[in-house]
C-alpha positions as YAML, in Angstrom:
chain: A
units: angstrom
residues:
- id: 1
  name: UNK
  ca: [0.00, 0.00, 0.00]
- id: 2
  name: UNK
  ca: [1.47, 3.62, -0.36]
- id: 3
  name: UNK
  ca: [0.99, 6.37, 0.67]
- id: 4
  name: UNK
  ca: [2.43, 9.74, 0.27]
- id: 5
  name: UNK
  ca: [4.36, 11.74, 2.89]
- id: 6
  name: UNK
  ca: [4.16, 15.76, 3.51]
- id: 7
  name: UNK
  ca: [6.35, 16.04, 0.76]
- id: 8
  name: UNK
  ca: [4.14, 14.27, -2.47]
- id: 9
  name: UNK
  ca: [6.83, 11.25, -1.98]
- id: 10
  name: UNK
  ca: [5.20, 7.66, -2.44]
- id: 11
  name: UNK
  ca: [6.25, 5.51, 0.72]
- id: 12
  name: UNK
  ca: [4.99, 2.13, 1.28]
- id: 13
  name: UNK
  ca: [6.85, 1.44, 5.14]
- id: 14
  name: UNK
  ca: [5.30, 3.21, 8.04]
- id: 15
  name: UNK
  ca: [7.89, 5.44, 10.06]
- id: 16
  name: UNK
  ca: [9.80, 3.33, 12.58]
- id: 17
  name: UNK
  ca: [10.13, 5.71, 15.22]
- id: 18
  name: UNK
  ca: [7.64, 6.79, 17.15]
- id: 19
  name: UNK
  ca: [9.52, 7.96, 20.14]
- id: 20
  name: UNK
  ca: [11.14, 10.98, 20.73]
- id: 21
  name: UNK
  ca: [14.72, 9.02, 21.75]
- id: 22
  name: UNK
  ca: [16.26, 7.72, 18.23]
- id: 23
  name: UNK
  ca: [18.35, 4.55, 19.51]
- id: 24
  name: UNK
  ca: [21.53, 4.10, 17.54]
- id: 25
  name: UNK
  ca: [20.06, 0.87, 16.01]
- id: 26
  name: UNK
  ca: [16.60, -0.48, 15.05]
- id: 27
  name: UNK
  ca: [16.19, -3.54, 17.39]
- id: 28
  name: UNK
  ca: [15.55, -7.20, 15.58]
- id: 29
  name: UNK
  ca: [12.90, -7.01, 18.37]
- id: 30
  name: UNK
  ca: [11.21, -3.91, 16.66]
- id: 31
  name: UNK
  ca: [12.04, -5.39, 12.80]
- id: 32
  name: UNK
  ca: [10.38, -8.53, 13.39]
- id: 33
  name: UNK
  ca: [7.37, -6.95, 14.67]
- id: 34
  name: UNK
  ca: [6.81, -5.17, 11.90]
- id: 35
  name: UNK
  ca: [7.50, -8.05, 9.82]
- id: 36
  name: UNK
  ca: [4.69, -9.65, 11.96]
- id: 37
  name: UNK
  ca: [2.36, -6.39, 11.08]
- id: 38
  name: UNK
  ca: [3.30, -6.99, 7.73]
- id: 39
  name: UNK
  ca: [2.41, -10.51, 7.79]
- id: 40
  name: UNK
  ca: [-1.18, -10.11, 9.44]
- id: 41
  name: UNK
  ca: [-1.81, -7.05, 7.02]
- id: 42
  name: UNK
  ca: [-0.49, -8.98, 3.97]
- id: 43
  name: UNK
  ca: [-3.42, -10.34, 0.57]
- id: 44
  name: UNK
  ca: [-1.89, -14.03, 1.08]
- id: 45
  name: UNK
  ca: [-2.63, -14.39, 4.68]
- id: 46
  name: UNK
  ca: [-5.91, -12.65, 3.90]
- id: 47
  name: UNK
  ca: [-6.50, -14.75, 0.69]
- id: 48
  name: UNK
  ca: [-5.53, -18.32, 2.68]
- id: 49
  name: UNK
  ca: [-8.18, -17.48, 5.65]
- id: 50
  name: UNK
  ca: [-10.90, -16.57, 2.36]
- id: 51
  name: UNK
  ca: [-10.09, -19.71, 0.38]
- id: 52
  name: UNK
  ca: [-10.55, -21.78, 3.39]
- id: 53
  name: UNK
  ca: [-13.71, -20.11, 4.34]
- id: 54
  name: UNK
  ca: [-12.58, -18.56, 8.25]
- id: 55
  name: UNK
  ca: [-12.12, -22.18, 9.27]
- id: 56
  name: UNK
  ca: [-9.43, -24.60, 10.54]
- id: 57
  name: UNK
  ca: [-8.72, -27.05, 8.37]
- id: 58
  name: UNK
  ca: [-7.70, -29.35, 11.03]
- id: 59
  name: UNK
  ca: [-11.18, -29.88, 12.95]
- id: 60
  name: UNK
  ca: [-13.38, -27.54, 10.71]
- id: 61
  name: UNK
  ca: [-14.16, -24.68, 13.93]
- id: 62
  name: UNK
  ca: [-15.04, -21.66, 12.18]
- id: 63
  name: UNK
  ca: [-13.90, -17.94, 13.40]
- id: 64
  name: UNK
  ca: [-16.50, -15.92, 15.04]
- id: 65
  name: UNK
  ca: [-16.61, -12.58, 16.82]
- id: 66
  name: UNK
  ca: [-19.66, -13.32, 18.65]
- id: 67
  name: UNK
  ca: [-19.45, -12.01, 22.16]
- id: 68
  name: UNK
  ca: [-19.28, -14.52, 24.44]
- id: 69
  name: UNK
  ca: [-18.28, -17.50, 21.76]
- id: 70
  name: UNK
  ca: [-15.13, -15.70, 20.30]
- id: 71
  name: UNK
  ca: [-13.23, -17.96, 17.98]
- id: 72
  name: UNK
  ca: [-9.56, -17.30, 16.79]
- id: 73
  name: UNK
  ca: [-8.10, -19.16, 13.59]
- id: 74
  name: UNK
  ca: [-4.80, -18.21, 12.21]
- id: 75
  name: UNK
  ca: [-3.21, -19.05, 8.94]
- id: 76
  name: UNK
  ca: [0.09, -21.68, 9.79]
- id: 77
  name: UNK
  ca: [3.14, -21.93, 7.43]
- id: 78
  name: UNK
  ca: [2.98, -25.42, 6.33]
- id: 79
  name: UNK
  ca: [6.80, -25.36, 5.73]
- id: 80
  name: UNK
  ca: [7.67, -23.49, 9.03]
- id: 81
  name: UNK
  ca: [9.73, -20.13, 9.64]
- id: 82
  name: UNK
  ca: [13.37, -20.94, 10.90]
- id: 83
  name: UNK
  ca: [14.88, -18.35, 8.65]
- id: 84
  name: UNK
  ca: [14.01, -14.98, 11.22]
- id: 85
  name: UNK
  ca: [17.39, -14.45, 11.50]
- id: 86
  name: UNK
  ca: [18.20, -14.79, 8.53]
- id: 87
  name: UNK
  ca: [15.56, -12.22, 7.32]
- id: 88
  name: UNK
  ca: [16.48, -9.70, 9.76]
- id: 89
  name: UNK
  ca: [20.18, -9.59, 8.86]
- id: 90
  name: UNK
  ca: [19.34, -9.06, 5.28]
- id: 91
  name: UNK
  ca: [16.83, -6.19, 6.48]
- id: 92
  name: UNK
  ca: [19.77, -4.73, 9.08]
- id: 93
  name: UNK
  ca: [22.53, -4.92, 6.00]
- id: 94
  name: UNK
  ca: [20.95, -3.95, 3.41]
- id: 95
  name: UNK
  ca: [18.35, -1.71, 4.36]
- id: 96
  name: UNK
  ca: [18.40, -0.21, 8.23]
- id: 97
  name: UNK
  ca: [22.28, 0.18, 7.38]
- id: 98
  name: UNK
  ca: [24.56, 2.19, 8.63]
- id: 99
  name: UNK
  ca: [23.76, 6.19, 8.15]
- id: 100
  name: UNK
  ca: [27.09, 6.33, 6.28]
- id: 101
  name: UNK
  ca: [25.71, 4.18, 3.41]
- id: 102
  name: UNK
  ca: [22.77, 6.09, 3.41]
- id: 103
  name: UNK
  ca: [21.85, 9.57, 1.07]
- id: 104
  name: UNK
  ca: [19.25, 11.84, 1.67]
- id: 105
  name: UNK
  ca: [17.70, 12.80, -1.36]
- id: 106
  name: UNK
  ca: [14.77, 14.66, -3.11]
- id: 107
  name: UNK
  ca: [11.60, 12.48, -4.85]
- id: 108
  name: UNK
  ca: [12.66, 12.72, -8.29]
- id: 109
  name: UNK
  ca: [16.36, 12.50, -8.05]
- id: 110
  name: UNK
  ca: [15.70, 9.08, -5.81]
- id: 111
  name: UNK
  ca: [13.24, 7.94, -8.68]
- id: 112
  name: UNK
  ca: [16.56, 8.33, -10.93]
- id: 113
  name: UNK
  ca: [19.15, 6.06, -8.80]
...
């Protein structure tokens, strides 16, 4: 999804910081939350849960908001996730990298790069 920023600039990551204390380094803590946000907000998660009608495929219990009978379901990785760290060292490398590697730049000139 983007969005634009104050300046007309297309951005599809929310801000990480939130607090007025910058910390030196984005925590894996903080990345792999917003992995997770990613993950909950993302069309295949949302697709899996349609094509499978709400319902564990396991016993067949369908999800339901209904006060007093709420029912959770939640869309598993078949193949598992052991690659977190994996994923967050790319992310920390490549793109939270150092503010040496990094270049501040207008819209258009960063549309040219």
């Amino acid at each position: 999804m983007f969005r634009k920023d104050f300046y007309g600039c297309s951005h599809t990551i929310n801000h990480l910081f939130t607090n007025h204390m910058t910390p030196t380094r984005t925590s894996r803590a903080r990345i792999k939350g917003q992995l997770r946000q990613m993950w909950v907000r993302s069309y295949e998660r949302g697709a899996a849960m349609k094509r499978d009608n709400y319902s564990c495929t396991e016993c067949g219990i369908k999800q339901s908001k209904k006060k007093g009978s709420e029912v959770k379901v939640n869309v598993h990785h078949k193949e598992g996730i052991d690659v977190w760290d994996e994923v967050i060292e790319l992310i920390t490398e490549h793109i939270l990298c150092d503010p040496d590697k990094l270049q501040t730049l207008c819209c258009d000139c960063h549309d040219k790069k």
